[in-house]
N, C-alpha and C positions, 0 to 999 in steps of 0.2 A: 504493500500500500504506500502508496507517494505521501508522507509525513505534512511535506508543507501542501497540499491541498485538501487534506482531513479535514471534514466536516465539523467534528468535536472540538478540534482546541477553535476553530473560528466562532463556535455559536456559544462556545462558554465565555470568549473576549465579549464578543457585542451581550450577551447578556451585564459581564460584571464592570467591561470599559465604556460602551457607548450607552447601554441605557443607566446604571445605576449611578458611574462616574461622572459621566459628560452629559448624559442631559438630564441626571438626578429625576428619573422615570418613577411615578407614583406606587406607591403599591401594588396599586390596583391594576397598573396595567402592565405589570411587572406579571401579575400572577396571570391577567388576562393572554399576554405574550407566554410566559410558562404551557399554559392550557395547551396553546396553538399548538405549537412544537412536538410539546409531548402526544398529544394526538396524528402528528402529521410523521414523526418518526415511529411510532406501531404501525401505522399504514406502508410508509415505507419499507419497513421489517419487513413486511407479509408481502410487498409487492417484490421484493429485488432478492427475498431471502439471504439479507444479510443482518449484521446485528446495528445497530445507530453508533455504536464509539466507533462501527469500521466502515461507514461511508465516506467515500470522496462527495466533493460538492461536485465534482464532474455530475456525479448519478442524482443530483437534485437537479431535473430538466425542467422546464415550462409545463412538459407533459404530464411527469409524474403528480406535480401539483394542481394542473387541471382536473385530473382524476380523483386526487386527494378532495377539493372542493364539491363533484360531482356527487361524490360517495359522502358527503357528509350532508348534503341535499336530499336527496334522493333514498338513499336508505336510513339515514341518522335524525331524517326530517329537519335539519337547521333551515332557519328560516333565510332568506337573501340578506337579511339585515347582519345575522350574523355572522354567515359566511362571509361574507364583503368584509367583517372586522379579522375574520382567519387570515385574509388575503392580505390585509393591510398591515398586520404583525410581519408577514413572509416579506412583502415588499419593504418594509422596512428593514431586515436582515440582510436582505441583496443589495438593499444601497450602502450601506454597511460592507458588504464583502465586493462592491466595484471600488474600492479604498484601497483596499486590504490586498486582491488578486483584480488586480488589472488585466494580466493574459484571459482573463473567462470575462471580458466584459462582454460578447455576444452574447453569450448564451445567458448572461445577468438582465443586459439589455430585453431578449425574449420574454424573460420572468415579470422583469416589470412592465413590458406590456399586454402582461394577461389585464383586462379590465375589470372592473369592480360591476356587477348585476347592478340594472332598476329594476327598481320597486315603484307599488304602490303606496304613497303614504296618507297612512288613516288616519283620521281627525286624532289630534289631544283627545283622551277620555279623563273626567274627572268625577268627582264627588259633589252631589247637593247641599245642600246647609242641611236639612233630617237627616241624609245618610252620615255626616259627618257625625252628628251628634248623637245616633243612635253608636258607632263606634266606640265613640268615646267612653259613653255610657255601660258599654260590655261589661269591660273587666269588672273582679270581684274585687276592688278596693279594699277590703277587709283583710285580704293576702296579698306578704311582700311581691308576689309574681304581678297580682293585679294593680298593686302600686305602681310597679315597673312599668307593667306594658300602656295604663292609661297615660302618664309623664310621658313613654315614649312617642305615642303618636301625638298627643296634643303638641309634643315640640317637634315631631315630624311635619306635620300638619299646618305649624303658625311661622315657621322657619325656612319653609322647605328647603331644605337639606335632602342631598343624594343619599341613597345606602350606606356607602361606604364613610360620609361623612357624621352621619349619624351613631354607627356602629362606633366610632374612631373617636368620640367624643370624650373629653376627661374631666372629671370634676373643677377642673385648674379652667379649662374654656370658657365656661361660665361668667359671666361679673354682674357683680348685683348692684344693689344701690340706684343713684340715681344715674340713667343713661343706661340702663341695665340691657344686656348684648349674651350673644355670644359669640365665641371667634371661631372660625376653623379654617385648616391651609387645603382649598379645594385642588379642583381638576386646575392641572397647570402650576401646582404650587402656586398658587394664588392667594391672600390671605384675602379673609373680608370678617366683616364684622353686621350681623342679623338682630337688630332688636327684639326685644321678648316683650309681647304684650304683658301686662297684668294680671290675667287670668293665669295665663303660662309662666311668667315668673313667679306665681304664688304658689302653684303644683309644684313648681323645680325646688323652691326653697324648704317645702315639705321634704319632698325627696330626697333633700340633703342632709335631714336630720336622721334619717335612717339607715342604721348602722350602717359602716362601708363594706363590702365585700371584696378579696382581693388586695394585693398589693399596689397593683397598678393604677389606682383612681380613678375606671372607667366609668362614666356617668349610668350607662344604663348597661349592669355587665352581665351575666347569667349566672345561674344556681350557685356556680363556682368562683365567681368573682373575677370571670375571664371574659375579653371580650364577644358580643352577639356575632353569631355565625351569618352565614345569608338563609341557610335553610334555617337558623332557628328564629329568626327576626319574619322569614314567610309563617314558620307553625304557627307564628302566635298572632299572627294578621289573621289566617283562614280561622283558628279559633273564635276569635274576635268577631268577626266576618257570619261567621255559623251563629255565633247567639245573639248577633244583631240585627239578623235576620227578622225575629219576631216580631219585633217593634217596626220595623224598616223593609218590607217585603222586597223592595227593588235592590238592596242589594246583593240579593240570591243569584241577580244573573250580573252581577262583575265582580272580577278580581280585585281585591284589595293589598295594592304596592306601593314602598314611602315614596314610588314612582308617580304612585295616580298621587299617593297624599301632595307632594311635591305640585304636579299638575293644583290640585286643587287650590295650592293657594295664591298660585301665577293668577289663575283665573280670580278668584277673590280682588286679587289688586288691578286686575285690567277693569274688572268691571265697576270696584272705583273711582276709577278715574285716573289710577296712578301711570306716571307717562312710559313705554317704555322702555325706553333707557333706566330709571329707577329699577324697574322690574328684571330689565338683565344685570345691573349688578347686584340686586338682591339674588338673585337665581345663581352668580357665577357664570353666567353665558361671556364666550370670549369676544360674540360679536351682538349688535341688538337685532340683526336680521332672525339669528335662533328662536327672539321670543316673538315672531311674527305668526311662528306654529299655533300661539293662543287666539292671536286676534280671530284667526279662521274656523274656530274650537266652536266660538260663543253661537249658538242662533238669537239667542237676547240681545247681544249685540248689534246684531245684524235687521233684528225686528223694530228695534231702536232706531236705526239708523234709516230706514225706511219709513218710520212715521215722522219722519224728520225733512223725507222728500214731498214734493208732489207727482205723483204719479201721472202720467201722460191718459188723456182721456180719450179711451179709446171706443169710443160708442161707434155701435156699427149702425150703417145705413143701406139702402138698399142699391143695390147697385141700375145704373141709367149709363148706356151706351153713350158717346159723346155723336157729335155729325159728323156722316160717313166723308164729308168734303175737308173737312177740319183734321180728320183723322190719315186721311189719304197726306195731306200736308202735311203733318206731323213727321209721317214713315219716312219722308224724302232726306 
């Protein structure tokens, strides 16, 4: 095996030198990137029959990873959206290794231009003001779990905060008083700073008197005092989800994610009034075109804004032939 064109020592650099060193790459998409790979060398196991520490990058073609994407479509059911982010971990590796191995720039060249699928993109879905409050309302408050999970979504909810930024959350985040916020370093290492209402600063400050779990000082941590999983931060939304049903028939038929919660409070503030530019830096958006996905969300908005026009009056009448002399002149 040709040493300097081994697969392994190139994708362990661009793991520990170009994402963690040089572009100090988030967790998230650290682990997001991990997934890729390690999904796409089982595949290529099974496909070249050989093992991942003894590939050349010679044997990572355009094709093989065409294939890889096909097969995670088609038989893995991934959806285009998420396939297109497999692709774009890959693309990001070969821009990386046209640095590194210049002699294989064709065939790097190939790779990255396999294209990324369209899609269809479906409206923002979010939450009503009764489905929001019949959630809320779920947990058993009486138990430290139901303590946890109703704090956690009312500040998923008034914050919107992503997943990853929720789960990531530490007591130290927090500040009270007056100007009362909370901090967190988003997508992009970004820092920003989210006000807490009153209601939600008054839940949080409870929540802080309850004993701490863990060493680590995670705001909202589990049984163990360790930070919320993704599956266990879903168990306890579907739980939720299922006994709020009662009260709230409608939301039997949607998912409940700190995605939608997130969504819902974009909406909340667009329906406001609030401008948005506001609204993407409250959200972390890098650009304000992102939070355009809301305007198109609302039909309230939009019923709004049409009882704001006058509509063109279109009464119909019956229709009368003009003169045949008139008409002949006309055609010339």
């Amino acid at each position: 095996m040709n040493t300097a064109n081994s697969l392994a020592p190139l994708l362990e650099r661009f793991f520990t030198q170009r994402l963690m060193q040089q572009r100090q790459a988030s967790p998230h998409t650290i682990r997001s990137y991990r997934d890729t790979f390690r999904q796409f060398l089982i595949f290529a196991q099974e496909r070249l029959h050989q093992p991942p520490s003894r590939l050349n990058v010679e044997q990572i073609d355009a094709p093989l990873i065409v294939a890889f994407l096909d097969e995670l479509e088609k038989q893995r059911d991934l959806t285009v959206r998420s396939r297109n982010l497999r692709l774009t971990a890959i693309h990001s590796f070969f821009r990386y290794a046209a640095f590194e191995l210049p002699t294989h720039a064709a065939q790097i060249q190939r790779v990255l231009a396999i294209p990324s699928k369209r899609f269809t993109r479906t409206l923002v879905s979010f939450f009503s003001r009764p489905e929001v409050d019949a959630l809320l309302a779920a947990p058993d408050c009486s138990t430290w779990s139901g303590r946890r999970d109703h704090a956690f979504m009312l500040t998923a909810v008034q914050t919107g905060l992503r997943l990853s930024e929720m789960t990531g959350l530490k007591r130290e985040d927090l500040v009270l008083g007056v100007g009362a916020h909370v901090r967190v370093i988003g997508k992009g290492r970004k820092e920003r700073c989210i006000p807490l209402a009153r209601s939600t600063l008054s839940v949080l400050k409870a929540w802080l008197r309850e004993p701490q779990r863990g060493d680590e000082g995670v705001l909202f941590p589990n049984a163990r005092g360790n930070r919320l999983s993704v599956h266990g931060v879903q168990y306890l939304l579907n739980k939720h989800r299922m006994a709020a049903c009662n009260g709230c028939p409608s939301l039997g038929q949607k998912r409940v994610t700190v995605h939608r919660l997130r969504h819902t409070m974009a909406m909340d503030l667009l329906q406001a009034g609030v401008d948005r530019s506001v609204i993407a830096l409250w959200l972390g958006h890098e650009s304000v075109e992102t939070t355009q996905i809301y305007l198109e969300a609302t039909l309230a908005m939009k019923e709004q804004a049409l009882a704001r026009t006058t509509p063109p009056q279109g009464k119909l009448e019956r229709y009368q032939p003009g003169d045949k002399l008139l008409n002949f002149l006309n055609s010339l």
